[in-house]
C-alpha beads as a LAMMPS data file, in Angstrom:
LAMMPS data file: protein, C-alpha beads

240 atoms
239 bonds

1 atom types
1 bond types

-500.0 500.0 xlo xhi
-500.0 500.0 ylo yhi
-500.0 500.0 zlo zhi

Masses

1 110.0

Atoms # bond

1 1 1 10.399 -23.032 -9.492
2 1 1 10.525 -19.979 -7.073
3 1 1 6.796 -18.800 -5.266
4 1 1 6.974 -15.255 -5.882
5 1 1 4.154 -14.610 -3.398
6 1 1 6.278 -15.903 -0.593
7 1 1 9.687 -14.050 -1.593
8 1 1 10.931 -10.617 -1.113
9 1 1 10.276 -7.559 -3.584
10 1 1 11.002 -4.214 -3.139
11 1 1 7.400 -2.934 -3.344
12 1 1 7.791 0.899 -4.908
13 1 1 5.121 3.506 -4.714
14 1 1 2.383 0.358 -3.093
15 1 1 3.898 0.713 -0.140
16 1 1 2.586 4.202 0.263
17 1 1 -0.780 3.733 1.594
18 1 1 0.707 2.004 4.773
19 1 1 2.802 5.750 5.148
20 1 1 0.119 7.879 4.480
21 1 1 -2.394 5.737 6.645
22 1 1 -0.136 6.134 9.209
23 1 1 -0.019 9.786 9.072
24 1 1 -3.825 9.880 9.163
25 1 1 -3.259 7.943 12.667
26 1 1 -0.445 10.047 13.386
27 1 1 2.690 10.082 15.767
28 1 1 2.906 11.798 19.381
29 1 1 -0.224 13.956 19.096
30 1 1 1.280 15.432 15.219
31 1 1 -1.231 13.692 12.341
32 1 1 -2.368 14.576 8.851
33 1 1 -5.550 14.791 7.097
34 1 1 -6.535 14.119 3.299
35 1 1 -6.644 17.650 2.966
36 1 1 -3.098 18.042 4.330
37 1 1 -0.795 20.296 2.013
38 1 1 2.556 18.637 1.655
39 1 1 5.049 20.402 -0.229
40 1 1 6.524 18.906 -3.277
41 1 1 9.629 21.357 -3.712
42 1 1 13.770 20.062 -3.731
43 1 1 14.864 18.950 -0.878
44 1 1 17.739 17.273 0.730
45 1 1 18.316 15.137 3.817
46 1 1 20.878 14.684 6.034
47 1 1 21.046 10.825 7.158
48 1 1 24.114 10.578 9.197
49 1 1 27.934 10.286 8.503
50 1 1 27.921 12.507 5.953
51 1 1 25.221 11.241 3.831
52 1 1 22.461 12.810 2.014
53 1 1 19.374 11.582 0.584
54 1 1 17.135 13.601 -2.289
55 1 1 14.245 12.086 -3.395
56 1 1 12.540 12.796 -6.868
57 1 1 9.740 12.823 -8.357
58 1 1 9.232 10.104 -11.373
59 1 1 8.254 12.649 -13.527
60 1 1 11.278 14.698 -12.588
61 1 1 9.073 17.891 -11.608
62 1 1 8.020 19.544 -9.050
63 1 1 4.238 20.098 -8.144
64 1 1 4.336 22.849 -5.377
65 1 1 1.315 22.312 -2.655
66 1 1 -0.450 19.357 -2.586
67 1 1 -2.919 18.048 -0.513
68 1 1 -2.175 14.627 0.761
69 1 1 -5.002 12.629 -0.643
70 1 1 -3.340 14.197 -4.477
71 1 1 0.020 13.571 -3.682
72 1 1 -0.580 9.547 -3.168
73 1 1 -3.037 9.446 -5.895
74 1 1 -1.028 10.861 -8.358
75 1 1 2.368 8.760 -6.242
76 1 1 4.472 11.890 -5.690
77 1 1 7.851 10.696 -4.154
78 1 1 8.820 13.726 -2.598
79 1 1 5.302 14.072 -0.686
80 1 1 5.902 10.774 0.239
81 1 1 8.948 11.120 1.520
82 1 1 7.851 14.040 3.813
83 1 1 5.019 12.076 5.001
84 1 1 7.102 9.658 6.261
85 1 1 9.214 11.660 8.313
86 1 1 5.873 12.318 10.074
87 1 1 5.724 8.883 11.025
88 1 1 9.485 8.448 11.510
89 1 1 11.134 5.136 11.042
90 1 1 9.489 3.266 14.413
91 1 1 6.676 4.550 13.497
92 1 1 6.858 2.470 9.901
93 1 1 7.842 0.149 10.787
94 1 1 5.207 -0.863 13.865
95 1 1 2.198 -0.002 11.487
96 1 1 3.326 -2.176 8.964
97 1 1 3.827 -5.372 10.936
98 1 1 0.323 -4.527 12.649
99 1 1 -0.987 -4.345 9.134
100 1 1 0.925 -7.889 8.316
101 1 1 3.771 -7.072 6.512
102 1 1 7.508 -8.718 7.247
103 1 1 10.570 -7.647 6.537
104 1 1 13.793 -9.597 5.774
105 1 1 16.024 -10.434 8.865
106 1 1 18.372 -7.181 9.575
107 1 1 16.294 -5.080 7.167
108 1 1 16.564 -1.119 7.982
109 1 1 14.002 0.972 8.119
110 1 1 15.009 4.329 6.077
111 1 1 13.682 7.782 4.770
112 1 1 13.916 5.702 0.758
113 1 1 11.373 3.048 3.248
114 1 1 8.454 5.709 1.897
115 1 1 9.136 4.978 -1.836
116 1 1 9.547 1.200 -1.417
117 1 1 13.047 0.358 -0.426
118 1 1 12.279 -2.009 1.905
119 1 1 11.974 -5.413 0.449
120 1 1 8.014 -6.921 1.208
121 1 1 6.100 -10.457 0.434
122 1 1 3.074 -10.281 -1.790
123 1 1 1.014 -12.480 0.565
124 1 1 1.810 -9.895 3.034
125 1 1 1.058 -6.551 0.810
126 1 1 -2.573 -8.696 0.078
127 1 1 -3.088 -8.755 4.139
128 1 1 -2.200 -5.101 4.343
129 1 1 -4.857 -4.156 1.484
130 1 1 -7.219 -6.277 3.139
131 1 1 -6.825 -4.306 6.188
132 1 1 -8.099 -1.383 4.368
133 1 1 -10.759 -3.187 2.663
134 1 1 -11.752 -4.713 5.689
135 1 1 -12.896 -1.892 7.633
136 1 1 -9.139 -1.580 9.419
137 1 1 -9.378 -5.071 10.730
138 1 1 -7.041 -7.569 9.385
139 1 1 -7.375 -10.996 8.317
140 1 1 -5.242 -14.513 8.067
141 1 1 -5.295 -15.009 4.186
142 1 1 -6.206 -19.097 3.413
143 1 1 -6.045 -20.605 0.250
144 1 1 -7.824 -23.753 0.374
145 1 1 -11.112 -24.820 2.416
146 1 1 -12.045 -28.102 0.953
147 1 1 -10.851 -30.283 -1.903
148 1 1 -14.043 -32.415 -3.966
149 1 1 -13.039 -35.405 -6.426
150 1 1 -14.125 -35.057 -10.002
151 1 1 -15.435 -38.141 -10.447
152 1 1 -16.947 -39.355 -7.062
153 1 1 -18.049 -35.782 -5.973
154 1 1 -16.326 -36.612 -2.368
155 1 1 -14.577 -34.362 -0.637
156 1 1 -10.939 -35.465 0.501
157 1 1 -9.908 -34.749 3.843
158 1 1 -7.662 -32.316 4.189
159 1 1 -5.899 -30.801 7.188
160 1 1 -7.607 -28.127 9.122
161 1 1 -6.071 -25.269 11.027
162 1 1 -7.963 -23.366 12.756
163 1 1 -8.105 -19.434 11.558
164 1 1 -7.224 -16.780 14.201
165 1 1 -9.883 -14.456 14.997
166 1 1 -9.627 -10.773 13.063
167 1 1 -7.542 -8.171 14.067
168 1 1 -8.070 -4.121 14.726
169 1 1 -5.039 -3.422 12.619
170 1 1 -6.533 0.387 12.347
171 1 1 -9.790 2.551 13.233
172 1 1 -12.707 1.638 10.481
173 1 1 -12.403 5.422 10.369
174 1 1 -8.675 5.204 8.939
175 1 1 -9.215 2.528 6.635
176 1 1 -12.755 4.655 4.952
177 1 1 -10.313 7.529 4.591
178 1 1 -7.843 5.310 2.688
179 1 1 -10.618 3.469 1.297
180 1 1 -11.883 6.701 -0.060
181 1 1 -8.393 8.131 -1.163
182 1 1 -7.234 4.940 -3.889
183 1 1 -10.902 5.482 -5.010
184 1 1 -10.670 8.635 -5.481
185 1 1 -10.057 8.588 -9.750
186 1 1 -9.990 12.535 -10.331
187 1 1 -7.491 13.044 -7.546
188 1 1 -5.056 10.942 -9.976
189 1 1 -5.678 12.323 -13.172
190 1 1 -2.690 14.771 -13.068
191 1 1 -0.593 11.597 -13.420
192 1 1 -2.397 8.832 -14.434
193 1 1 -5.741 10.416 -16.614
194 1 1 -9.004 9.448 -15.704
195 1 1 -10.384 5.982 -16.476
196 1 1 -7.336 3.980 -16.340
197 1 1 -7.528 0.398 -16.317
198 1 1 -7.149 0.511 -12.390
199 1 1 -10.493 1.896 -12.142
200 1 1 -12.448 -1.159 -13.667
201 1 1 -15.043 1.307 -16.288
202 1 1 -13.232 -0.503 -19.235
203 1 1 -15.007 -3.797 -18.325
204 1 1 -18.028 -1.903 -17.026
205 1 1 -17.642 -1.481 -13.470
206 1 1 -19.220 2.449 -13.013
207 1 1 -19.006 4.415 -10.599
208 1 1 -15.908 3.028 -9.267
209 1 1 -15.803 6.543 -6.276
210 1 1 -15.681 4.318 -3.214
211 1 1 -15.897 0.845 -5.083
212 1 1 -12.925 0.039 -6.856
213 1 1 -9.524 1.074 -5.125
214 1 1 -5.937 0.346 -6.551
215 1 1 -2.264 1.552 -5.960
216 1 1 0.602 0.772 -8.013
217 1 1 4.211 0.445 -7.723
218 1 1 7.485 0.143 -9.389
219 1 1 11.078 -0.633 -8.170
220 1 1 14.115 0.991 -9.993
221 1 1 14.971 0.366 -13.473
222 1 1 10.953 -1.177 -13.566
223 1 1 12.790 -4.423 -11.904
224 1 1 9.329 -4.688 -10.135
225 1 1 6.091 -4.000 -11.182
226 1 1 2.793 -4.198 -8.604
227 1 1 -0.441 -3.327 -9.054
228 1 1 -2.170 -3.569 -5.328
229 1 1 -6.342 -3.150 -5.365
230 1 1 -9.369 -4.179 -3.593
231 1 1 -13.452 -3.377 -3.952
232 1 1 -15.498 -4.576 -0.970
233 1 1 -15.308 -8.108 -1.402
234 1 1 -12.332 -8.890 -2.838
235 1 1 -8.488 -7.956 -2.980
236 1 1 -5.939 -8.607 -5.325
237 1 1 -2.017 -8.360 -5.710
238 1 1 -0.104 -8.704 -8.880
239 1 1 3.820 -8.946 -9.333
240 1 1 5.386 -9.286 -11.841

Bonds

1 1 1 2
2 1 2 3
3 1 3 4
4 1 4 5
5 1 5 6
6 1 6 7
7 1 7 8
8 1 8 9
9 1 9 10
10 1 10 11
11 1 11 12
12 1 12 13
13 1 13 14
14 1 14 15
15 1 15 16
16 1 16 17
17 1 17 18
18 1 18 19
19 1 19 20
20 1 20 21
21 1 21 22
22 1 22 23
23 1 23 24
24 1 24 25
25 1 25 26
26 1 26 27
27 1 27 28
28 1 28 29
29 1 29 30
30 1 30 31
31 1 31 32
32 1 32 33
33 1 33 34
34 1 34 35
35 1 35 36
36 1 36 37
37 1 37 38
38 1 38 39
39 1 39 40
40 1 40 41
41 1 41 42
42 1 42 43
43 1 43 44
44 1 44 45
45 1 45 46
46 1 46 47
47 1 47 48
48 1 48 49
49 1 49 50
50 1 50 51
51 1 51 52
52 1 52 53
53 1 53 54
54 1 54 55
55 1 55 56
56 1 56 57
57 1 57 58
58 1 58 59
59 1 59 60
60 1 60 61
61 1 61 62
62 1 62 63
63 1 63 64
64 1 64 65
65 1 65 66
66 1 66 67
67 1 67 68
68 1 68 69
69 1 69 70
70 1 70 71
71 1 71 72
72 1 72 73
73 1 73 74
74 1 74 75
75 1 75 76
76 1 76 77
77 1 77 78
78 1 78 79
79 1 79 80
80 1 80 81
81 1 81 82
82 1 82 83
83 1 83 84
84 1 84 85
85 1 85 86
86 1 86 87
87 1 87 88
88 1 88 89
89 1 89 90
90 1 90 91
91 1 91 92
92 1 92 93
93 1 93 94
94 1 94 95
95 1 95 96
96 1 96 97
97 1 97 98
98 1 98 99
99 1 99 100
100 1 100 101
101 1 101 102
102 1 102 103
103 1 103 104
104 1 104 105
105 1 105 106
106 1 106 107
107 1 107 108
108 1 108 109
109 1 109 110
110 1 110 111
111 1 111 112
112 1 112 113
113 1 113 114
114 1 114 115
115 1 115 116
116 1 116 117
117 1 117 118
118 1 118 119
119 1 119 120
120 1 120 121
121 1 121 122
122 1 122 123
123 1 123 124
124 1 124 125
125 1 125 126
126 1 126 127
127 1 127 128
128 1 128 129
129 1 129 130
130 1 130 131
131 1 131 132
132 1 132 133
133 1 133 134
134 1 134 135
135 1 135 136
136 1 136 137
137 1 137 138
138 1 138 139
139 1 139 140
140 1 140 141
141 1 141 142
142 1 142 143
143 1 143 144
144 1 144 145
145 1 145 146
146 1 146 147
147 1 147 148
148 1 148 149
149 1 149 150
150 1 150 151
151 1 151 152
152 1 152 153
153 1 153 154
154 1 154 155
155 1 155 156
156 1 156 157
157 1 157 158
158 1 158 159
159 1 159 160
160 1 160 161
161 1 161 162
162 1 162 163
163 1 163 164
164 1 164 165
165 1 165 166
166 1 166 167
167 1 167 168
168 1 168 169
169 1 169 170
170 1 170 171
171 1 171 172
172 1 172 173
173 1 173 174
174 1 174 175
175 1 175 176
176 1 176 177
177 1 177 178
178 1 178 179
179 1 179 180
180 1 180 181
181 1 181 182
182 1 182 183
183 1 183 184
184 1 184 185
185 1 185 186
186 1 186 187
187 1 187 188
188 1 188 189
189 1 189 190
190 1 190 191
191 1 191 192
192 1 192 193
193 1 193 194
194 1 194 195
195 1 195 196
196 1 196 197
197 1 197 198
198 1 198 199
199 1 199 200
200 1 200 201
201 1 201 202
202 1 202 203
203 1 203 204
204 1 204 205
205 1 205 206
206 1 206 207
207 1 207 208
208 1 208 209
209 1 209 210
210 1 210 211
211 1 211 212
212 1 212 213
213 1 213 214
214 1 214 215
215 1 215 216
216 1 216 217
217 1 217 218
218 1 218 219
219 1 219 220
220 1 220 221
221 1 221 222
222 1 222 223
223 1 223 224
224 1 224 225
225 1 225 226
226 1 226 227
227 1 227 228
228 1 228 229
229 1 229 230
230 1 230 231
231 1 231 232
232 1 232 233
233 1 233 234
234 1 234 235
235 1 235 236
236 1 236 237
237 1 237 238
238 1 238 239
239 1 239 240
């Protein structure tokens, strides 16, 4: 019995928001806005020792300019890719431990980090999320607060540790925009249609602008599958 919210998945396109957020925050005085055209056109990197690295896009085209709140709606890997060199590997790889994610030991950060290369914990994806949700500060996920008997109606003791006080993680600005941006259903329609069942209208949740926000991501050959999403009071994180 393995607890998959505890081991290490490569996260695909849900790691995205944690590059794009830190572009909005930006690197050395050079930062990006929602309305931020990134070019998604070939191109090729060099990454040392006589390696290159061209990303593509999982529809295998090529969409031109894009603003940046399209190009993460609709999960355009070349975009992302860009975005990330913004932020450059340090960069990365500070914002996402600040926003609670670990990495396995001797894990390198990478320009294929953008698209999900990195291996990540679920438990650790639902504290970033909850950063966003949470107005940018970030929160010590619990499971249990008290256990009650069936019968009796008693509660057994359990063992209490204290939480640790919220973090700033990111500016409540930062986390509206992203809040805003995985909202944001008609920026995603290129790729996804409108109404999808990440927006919630299929079980009646309308409007879902600013209400219901969701990312999902998928690791090569669909090994695995996320679907990352939060409203204002609650966040949740599937893998399977």
């Amino acid at each position: 019995q393995v607890n998959t919210t505890l081991t290490y998945q490569q996260p695909g396109s849900s790691i995205k928001p944690i590059v794009y957020a830190g572009t909005l925050i930006g690197n050395q005085g050079n930062y990006l806005t929602p309305a931020s055209i990134l070019w998604d056109v070939p191109v090729t990197y060099d990454v040392g020792g006589g390696s290159t690295y061209t990303p593509v896009n999982f529809d295998r085209q090529y969409h031109g300019a894009v603003p940046l709140r399209y190009a993460l709606q609709n999960s355009f890997n070349i975009a992302a890719v860009k975005a990330y060199t913004v932020l450059g590997n340090e960069g990365f790889v500070a914002l996402a431990q600040s926003l609670g994610l670990q990495f396995p030991e001797g894990a390198a950060a990478g320009l294929a980090s953008a698209l999900g290369a990195n291996e990540v914990r679920l438990i650790d994806m639902m504290k970033a999320y909850g950063t966003f949700a949470n107005g940018g500060q970030r929160v010590e996920l619990y499971a249990i607060e008290r256990i009650t008997e069936t019968v009796e109606g008693q509660d057994i003791e359990v063992p209490i540790t204290p939480r640790p006080e919220p973090v700033q993680a990111i500016s409540p600005q930062v986390a509206y925009v992203m809040q805003n941006i995985l909202s944001d259903d008609n920026a995603r329609a290129e790729e996804f249609g409108t109404n999808s069942n990440v927006t919630l209208t299929r079980i009646g949740v309308s409007p879902t602008q600013n209400r219901v926000a969701a990312k999902t991501g998928t690791s090569n050959d669909s090994r695995d599958l996320w679907t990352m999403g939060f409203t204002r009071n609650v966040v949740v994180g599937v893998w399977l």
